[in-house]
SEKOLVO-58478 format. One record per residue: x, y, z of N, C-alpha, C, O in turn. Coordinates in Angstrom, 1 decimal, padded with zeros to 4 digits. Layout:
% residues N
R     n_x     n_y     n_z    ca_x    ca_y    ca_z     c_x     c_y     c_z     o_x     o_y     o_z
R       X       Y       Z       X       Y       Z       X       Y       Z       X       Y       Z
...
This chain:
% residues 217
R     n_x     n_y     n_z    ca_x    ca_y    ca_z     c_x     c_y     c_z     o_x     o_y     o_z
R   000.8  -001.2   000.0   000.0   000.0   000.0   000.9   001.2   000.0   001.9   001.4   000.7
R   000.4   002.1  -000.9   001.5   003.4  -001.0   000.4   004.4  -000.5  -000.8   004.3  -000.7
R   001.1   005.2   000.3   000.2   006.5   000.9   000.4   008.0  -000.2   001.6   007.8  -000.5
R   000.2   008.8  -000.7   000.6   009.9  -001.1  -000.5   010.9  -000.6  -001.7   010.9  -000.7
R   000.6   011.9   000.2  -000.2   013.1   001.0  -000.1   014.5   000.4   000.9   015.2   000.5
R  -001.2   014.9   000.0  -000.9   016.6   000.0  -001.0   017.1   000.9  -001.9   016.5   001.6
R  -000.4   018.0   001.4   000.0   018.9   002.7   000.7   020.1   002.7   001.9   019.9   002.2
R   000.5   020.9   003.0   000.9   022.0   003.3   002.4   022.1   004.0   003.5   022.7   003.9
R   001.6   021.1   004.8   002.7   020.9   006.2   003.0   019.6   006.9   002.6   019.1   008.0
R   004.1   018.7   005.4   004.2   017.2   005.8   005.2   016.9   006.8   005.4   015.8   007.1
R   006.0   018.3   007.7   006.8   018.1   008.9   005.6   017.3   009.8   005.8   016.4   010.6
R   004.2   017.8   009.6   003.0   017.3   011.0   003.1   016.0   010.9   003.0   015.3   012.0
R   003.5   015.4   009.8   003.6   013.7   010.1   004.5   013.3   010.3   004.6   012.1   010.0
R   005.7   014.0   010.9   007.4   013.1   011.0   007.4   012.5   012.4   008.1   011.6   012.6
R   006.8   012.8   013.2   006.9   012.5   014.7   006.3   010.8   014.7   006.8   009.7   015.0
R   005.1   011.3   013.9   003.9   009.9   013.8   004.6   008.6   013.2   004.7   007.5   013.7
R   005.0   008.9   011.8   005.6   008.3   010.9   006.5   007.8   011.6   006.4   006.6   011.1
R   007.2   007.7   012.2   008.9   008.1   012.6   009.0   007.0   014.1   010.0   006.8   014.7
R   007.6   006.4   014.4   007.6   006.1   016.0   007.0   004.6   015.7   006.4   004.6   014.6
R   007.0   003.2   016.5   006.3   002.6   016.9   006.3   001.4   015.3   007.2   001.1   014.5
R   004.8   001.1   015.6   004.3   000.0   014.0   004.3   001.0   013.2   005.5   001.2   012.9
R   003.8   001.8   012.6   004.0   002.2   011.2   005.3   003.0   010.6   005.4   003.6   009.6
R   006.2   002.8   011.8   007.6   002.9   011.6   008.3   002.1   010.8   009.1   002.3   009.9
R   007.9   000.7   011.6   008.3  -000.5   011.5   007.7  -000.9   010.6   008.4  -001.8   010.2
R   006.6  -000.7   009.7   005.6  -000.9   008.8   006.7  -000.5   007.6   007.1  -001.3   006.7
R   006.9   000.9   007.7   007.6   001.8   006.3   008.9   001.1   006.0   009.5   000.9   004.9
R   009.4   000.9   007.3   011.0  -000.2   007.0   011.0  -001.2   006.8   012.1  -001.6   006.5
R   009.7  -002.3   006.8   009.8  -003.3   006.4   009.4  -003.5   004.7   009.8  -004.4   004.0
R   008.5  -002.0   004.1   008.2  -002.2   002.9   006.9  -002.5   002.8   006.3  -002.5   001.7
R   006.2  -002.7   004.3   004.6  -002.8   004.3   004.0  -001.7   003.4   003.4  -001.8   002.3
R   004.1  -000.8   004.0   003.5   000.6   003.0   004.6   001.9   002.9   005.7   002.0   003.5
R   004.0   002.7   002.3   005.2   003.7   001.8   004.6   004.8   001.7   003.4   004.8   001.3
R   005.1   006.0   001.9   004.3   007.2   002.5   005.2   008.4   001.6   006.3   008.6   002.0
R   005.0   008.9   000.9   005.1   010.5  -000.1   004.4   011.5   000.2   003.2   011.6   000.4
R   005.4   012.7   000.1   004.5   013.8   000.3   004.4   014.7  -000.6   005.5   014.5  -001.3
R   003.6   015.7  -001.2   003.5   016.5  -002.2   003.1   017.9  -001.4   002.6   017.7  -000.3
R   003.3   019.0  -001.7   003.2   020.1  -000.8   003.0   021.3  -002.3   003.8   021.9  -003.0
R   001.7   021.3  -002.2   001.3   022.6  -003.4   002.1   023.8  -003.3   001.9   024.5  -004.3
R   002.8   024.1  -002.7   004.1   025.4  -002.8   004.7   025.4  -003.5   005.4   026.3  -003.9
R   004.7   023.9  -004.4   006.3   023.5  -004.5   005.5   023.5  -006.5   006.0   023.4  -007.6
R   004.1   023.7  -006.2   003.9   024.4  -007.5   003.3   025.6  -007.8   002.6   025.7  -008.8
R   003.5   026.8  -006.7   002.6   028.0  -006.5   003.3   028.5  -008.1   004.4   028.1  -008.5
R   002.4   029.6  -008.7   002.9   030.7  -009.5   003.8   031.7  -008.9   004.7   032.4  -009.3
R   003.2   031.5  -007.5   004.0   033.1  -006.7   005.4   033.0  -006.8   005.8   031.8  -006.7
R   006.0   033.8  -006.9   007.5   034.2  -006.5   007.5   033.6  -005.1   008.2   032.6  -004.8
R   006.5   034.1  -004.0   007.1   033.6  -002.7   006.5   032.4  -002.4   006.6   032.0  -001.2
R   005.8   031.6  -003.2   005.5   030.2  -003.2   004.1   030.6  -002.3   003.8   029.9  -001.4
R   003.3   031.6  -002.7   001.6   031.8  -001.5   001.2   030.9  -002.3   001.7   030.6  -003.4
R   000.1   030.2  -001.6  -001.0   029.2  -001.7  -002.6   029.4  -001.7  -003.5   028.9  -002.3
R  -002.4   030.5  -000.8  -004.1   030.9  -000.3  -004.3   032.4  -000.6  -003.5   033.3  -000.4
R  -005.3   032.5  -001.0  -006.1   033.7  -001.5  -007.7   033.7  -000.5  -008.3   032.8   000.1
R  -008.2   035.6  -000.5  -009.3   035.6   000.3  -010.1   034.7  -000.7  -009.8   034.4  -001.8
R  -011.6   034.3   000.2  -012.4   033.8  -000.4  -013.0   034.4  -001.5  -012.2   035.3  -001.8
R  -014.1   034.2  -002.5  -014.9   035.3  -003.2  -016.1   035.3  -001.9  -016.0   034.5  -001.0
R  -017.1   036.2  -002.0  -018.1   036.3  -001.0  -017.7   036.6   000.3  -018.5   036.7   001.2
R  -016.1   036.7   000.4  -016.1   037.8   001.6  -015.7   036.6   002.4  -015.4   035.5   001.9
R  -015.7   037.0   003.9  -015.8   036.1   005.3  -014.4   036.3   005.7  -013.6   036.9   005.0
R  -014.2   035.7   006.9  -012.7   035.4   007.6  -012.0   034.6   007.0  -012.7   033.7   006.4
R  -010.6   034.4   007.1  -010.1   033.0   006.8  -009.3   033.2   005.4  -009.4   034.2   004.8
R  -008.7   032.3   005.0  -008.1   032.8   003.5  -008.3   030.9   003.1  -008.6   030.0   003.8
R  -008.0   030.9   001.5  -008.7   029.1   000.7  -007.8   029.0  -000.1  -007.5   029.9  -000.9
R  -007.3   027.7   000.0  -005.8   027.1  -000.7  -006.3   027.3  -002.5  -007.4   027.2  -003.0
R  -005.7   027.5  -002.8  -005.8   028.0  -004.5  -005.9   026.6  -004.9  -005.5   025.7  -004.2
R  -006.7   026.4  -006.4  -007.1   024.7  -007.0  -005.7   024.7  -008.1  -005.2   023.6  -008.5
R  -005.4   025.5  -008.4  -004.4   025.1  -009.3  -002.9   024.4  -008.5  -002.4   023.3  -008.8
R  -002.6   025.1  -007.7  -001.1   024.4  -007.0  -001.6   023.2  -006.5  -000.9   022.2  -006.7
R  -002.9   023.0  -005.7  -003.0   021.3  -005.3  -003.5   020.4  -006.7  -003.2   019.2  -006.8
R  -004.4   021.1  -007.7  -004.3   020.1  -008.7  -002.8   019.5  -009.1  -002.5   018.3  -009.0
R  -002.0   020.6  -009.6  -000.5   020.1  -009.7  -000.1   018.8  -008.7   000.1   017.7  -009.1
R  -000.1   019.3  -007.4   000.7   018.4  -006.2  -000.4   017.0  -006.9   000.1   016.0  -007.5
R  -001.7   017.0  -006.7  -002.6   015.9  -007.4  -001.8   015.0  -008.2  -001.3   013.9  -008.0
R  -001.7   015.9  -009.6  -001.0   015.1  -010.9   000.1   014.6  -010.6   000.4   013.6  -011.2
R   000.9   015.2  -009.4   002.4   014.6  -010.0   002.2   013.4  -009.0   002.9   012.4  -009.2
R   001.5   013.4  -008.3   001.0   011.9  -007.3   000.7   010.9  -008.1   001.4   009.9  -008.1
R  -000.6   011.1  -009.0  -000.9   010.2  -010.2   000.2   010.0  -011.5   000.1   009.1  -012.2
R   001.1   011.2  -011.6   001.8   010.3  -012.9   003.2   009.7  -012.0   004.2   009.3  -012.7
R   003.3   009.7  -011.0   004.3   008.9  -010.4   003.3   007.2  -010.0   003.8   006.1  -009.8
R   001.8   007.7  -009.8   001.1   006.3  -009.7   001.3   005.3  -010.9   001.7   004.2  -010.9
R   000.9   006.0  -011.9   000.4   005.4  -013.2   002.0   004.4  -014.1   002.2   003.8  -015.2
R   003.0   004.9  -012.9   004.5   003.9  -013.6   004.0   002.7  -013.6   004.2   001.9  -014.5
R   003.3   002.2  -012.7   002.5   000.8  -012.1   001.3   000.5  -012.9   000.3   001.2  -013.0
R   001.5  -000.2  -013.4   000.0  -000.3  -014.2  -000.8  -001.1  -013.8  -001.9  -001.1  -014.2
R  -000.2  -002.0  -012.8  -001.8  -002.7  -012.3  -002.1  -001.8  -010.6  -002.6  -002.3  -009.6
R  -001.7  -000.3  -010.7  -001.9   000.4  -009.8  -003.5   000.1  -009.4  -004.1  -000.5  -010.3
R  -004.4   000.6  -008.1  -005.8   001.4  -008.8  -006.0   002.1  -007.6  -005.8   001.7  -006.4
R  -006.3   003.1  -007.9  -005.8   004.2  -006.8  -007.0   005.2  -006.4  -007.6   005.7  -007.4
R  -007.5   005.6  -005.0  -008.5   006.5  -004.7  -008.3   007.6  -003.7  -007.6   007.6  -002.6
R  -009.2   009.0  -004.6  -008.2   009.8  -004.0  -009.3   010.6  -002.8  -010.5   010.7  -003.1
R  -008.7   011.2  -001.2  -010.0   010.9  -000.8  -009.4   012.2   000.1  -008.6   012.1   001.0
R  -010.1   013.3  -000.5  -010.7   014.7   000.3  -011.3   014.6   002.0  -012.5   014.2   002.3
R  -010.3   014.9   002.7  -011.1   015.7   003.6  -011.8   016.6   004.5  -011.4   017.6   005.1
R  -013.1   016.1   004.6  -014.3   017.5   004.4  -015.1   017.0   006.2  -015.5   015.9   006.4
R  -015.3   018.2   007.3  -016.2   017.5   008.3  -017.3   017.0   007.7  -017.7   015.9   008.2
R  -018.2   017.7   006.5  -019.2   017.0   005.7  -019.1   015.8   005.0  -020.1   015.4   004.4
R  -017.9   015.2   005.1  -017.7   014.1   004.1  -018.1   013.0   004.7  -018.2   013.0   005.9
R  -018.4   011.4   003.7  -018.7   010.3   004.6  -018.0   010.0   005.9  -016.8   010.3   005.9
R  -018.4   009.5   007.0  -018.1   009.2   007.9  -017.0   008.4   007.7  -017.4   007.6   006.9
R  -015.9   008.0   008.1  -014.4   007.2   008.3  -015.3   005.8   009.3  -016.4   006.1   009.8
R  -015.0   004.9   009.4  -014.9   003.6   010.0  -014.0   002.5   009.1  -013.4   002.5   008.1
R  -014.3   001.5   010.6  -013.0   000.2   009.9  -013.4  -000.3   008.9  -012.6  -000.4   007.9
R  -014.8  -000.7   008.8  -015.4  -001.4   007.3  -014.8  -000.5   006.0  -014.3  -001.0   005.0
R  -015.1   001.2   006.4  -014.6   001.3   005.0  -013.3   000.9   004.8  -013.0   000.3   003.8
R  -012.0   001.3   006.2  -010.8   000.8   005.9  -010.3  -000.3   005.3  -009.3  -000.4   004.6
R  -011.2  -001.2   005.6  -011.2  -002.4   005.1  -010.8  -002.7   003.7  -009.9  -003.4   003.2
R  -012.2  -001.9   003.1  -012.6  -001.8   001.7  -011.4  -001.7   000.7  -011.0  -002.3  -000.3
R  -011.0  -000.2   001.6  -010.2   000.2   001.3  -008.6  -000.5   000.9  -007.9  -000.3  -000.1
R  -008.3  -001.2   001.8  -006.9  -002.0   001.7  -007.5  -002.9   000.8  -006.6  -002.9  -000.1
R  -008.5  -003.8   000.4  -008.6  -004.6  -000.3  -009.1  -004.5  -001.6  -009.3  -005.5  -002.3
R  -009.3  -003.2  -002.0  -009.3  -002.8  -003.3  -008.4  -001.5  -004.0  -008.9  -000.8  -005.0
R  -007.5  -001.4  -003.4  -006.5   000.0  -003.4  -005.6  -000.3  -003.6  -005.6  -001.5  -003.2
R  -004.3   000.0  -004.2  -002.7  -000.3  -003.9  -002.8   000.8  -003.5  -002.7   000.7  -002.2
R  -002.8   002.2  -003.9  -002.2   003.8  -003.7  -003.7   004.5  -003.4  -004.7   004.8  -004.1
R  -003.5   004.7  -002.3  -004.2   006.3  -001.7  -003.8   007.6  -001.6  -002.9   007.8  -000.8
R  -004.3   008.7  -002.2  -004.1   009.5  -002.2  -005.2   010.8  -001.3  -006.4   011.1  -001.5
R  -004.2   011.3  -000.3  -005.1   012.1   000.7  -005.0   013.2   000.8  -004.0   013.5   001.5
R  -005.7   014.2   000.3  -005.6   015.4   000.0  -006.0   016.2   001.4  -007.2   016.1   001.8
R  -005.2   017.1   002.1  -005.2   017.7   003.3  -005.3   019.2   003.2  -004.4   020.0   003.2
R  -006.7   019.2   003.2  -006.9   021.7   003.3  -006.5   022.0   004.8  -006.5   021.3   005.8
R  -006.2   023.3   004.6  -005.5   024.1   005.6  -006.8   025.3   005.9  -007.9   025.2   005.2
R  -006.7   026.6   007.0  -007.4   027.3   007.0  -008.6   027.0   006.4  -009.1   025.9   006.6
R  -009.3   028.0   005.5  -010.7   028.1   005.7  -011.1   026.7   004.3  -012.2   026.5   003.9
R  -010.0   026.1   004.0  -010.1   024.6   003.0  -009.6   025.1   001.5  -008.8   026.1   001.2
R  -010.2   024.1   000.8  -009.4   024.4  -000.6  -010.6   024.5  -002.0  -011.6   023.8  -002.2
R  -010.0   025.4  -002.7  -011.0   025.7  -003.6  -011.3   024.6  -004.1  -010.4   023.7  -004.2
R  -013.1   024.3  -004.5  -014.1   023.3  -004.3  -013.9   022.8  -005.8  -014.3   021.8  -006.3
R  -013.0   023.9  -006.8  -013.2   023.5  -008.2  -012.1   021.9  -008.0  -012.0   021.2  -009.0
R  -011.7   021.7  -007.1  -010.3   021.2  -007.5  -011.1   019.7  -007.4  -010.7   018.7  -008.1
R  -012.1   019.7  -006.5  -013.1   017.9  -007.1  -013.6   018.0  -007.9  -014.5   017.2  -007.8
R  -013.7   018.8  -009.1  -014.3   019.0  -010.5  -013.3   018.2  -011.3  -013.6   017.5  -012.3
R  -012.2   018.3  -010.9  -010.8   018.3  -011.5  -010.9   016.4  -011.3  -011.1   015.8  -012.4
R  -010.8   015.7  -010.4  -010.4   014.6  -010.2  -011.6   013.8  -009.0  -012.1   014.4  -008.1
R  -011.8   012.6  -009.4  -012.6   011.8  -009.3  -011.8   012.0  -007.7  -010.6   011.9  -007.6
R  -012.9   012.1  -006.4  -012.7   012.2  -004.9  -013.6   011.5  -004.1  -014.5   011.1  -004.9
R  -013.7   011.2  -003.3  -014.4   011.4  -002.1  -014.3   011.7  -000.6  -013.5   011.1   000.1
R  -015.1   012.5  -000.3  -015.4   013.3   000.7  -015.1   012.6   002.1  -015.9   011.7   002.3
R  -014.3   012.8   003.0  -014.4   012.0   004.0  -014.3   012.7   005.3  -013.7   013.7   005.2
R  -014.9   012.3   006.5  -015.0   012.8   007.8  -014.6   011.6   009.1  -015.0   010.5   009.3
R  -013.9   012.3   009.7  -013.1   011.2   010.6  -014.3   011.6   011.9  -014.0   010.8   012.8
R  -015.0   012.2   012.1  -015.8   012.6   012.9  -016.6   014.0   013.1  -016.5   015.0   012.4
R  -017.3   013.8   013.9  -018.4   015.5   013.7  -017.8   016.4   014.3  -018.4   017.0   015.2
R  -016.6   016.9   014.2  -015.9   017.9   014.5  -014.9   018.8   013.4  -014.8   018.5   012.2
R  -014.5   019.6   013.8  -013.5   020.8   012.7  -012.7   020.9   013.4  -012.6   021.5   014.5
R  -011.4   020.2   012.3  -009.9   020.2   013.0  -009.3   021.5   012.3  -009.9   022.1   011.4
R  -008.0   022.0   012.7  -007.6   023.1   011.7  -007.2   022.6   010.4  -007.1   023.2   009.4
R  -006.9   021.0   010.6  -006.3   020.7   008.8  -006.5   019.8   008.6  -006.9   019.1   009.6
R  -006.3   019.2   007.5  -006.5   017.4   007.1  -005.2   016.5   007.9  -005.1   015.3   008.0
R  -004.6   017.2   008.1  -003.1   016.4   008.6  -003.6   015.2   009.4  -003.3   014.1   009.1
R  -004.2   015.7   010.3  -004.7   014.6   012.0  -005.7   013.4   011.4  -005.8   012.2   011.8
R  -006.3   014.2   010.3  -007.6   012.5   009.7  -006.7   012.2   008.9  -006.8   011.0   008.9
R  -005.9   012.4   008.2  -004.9   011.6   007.1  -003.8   010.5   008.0  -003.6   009.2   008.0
R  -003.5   011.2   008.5  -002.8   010.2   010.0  -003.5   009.4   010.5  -003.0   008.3   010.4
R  -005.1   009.4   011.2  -005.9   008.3   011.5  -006.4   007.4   010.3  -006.4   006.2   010.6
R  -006.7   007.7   009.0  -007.2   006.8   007.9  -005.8   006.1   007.8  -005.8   004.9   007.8
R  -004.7   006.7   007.7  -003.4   006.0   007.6  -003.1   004.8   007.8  -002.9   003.8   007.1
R  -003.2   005.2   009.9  -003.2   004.0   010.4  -004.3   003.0   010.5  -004.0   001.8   010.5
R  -005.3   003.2   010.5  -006.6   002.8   010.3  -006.0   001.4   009.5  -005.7   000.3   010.0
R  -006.1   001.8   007.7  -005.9   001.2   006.8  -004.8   000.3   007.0  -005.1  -000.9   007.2
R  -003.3   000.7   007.0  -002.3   000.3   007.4  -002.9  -001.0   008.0  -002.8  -002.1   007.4
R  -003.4  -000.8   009.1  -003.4  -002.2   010.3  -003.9  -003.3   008.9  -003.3  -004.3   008.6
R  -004.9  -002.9   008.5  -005.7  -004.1   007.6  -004.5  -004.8   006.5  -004.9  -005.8   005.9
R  -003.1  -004.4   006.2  -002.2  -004.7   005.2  -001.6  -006.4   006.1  -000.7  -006.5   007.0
R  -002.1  -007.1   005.8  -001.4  -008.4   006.6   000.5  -007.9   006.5   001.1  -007.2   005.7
R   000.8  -008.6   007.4   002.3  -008.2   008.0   002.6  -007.0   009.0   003.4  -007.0   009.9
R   001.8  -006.0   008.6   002.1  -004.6   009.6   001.8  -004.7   010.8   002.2  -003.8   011.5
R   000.9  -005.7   011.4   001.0  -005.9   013.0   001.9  -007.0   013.3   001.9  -007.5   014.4
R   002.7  -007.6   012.2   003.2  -008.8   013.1   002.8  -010.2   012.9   003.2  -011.1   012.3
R   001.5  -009.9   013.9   000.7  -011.3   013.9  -000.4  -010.7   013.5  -000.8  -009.7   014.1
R  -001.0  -011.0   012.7  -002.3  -010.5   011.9  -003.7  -010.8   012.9  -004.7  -010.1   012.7
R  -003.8  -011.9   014.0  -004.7  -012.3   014.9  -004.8  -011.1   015.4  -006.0  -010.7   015.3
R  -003.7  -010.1   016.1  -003.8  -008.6   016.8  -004.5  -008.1   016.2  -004.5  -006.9   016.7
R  -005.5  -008.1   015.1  -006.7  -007.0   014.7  -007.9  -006.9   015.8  -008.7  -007.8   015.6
R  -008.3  -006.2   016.6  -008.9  -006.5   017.8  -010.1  -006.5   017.0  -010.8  -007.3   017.6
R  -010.8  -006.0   016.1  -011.8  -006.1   015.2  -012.2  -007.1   014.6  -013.3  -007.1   014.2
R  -011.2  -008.6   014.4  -011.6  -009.9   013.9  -011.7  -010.8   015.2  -012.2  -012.0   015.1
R  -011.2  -010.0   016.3  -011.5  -011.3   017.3  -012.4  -010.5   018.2  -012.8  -009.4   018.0
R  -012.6  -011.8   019.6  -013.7  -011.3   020.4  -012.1  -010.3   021.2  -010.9  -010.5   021.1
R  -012.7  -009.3   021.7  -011.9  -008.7   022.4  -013.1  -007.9   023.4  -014.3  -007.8   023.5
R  -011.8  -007.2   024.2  -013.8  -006.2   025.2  -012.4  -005.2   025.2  -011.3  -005.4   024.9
R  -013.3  -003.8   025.8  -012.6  -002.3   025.8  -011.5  -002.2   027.1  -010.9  -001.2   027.4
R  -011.6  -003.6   027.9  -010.8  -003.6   029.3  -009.9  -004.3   029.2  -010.4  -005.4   029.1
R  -008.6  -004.4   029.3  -007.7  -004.8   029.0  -006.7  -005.0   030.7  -006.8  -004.0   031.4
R  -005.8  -006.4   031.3  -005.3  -006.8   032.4  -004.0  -007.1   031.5  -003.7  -007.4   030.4
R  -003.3  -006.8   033.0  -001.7  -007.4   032.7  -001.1  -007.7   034.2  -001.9  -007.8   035.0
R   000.2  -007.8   034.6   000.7  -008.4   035.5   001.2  -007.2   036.1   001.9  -006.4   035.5
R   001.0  -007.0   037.0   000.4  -007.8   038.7  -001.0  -007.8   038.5  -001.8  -007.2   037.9
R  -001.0  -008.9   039.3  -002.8  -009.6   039.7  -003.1  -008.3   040.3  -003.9  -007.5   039.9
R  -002.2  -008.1   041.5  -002.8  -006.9   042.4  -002.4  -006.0   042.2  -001.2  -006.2   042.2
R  -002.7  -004.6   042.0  -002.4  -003.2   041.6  -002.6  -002.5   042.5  -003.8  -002.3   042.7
R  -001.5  -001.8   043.4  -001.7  -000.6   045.1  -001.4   000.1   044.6  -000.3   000.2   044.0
R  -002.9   001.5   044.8  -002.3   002.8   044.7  -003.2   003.5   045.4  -004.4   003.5   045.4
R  -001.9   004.4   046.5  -002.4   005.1   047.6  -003.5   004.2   048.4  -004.6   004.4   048.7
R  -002.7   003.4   048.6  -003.5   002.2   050.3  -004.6   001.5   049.5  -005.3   000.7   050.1
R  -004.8   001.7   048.0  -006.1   000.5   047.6  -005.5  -000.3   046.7  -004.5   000.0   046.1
R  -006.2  -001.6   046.4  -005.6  -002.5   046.2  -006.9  -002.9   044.4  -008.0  -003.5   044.6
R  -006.6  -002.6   043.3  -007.1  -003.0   042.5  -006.8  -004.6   041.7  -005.7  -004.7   041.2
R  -007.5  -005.5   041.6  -007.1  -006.5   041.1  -008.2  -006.9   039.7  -009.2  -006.4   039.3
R  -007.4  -008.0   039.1  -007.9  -008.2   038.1  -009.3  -009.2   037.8  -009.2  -010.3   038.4
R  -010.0  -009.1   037.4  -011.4  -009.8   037.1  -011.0  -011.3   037.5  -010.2  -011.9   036.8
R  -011.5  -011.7   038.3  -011.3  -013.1   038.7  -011.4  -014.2   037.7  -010.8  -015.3   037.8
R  -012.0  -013.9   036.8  -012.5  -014.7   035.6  -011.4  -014.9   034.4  -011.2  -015.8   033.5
R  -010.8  -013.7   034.6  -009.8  -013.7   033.2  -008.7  -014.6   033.7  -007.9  -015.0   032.9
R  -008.6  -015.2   035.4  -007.4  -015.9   036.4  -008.1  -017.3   035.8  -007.4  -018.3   035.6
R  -009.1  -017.4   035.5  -009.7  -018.7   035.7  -009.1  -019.9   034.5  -009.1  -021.1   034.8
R  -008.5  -019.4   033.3  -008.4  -020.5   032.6  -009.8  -020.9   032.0  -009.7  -021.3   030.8
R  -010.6  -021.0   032.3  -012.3  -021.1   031.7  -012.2  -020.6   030.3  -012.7  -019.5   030.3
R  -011.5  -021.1   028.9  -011.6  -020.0   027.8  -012.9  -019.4   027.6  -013.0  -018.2   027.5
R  -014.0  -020.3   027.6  -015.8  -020.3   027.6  -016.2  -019.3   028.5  -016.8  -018.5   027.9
R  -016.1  -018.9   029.8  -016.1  -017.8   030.4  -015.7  -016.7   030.3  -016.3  -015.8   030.9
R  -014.3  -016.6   029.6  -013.8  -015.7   029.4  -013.9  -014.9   028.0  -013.7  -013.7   027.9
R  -014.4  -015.6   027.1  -015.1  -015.4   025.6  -016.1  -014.4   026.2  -015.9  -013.2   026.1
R  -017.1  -014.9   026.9  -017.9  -014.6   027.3  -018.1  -013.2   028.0  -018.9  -012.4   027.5
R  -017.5  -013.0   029.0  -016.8  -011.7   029.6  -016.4  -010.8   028.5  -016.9  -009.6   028.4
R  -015.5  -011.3   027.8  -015.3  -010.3   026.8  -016.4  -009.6   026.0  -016.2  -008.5   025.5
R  -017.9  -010.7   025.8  -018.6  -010.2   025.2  -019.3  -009.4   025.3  -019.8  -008.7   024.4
R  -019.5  -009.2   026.7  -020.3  -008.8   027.8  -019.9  -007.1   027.8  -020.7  -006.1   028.0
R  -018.4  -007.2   027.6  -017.7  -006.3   028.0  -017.5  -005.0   026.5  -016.9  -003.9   026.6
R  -018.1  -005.5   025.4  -017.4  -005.5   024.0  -018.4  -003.9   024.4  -018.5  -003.0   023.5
């Protein structure tokens, strides 16, 4: 799976990138992550991006020409691959809702994703005229940029690439699992109380403990 990001601001993902499994993911060759940064096709001498709106308001809107560019050179660096097939996916707080199923979908009919990330007040609307998109929302909220949902669909997707966790059973989504999670010590003291672990998970009972977890899901 190849990631390619437009961004403004692809330093926001060096920390993420750079730490943990999808570290370990990019070094193994599991997936592969590109950045494109529309500056790097502004007209301006000083490389501006954003212009006021028309109709007035606060805020200033990433220009469609410099991220179409960042767009294309994403796609003619896709299209060396010819059994590529690739979707490119805007996002919008209005856009479809994000979940695992679509992730799913996603890893299993995708090699190259392409995730286009607006800044300030977003990016001129002509530029999904331009290229087949869809609209996506990581939740009912307004972040300042796409950076933070491009990073969650990232990993999201990622996990679904067999190899990138390791042991592919670790999808907590294909097995029974519950939201409560025990580890060692049995007993846990903090400030004179003594928390311990669900008696049931000590039991060995797998049948009970299936069960618990389901309870618990």
């Amino acid at each position: 799976m190849r990631f390619h990001i437009i961004s403004l601001f692809p330093g926001a993902f060096d920390s993420y990138l750079n730490e943990s499994i999808i570290a370990r993911a990019i070094e193994d060759k599991k997936i592969k992550v590109e950045f494109y940064n529309p500056r790097d096709y502004s007209l301006d001498k000083w490389k501006r991006v954003d212009q006021k709106p028309y109709s007035g308001g606060p805020g200033m809107v990433i220009q469609a020409l410099p991220t179409a560019k960042a767009i294309e050179k994403a796609l003619t660096k896709i299209k060396r691959n010819k059994k590529a097939k690739t979707k490119i996916i805007f996002f919008s707080p209005g856009g479809k809702q994000f979940t695992t199923t679509y992730a799913k979908n996603v890893a299993k009919k995708y090699t190259d994703i392409i995730f286009v990330c607006g800044r300030y007040e977003g990016i001129d609307a002509r530029v999904k005229k331009v290229f087949k998109m869809e609209d996506i929302s990581v939740g009912e909220f307004v972040l300042t940029g796409g950076e933070l949902p491009a990073m969650i669909v990232l990993d999201c997707v990622s996990r679904q690439i067999e190899g990138v966790l390791g042991n592919f059973s670790s999808l907590e989504e294909s097995r029974i699992s519950s939201h409560d999670v025990y580890t060692r010590p049995e007993v846990f003291e903090y400030k004179g109380k003594k928390y311990k672990v669900p008696k049931v998970l000590l039991s060995g009972d797998h049948k009970k403990i299936e069960d618990w977890k389901m309870k618990k899901k």
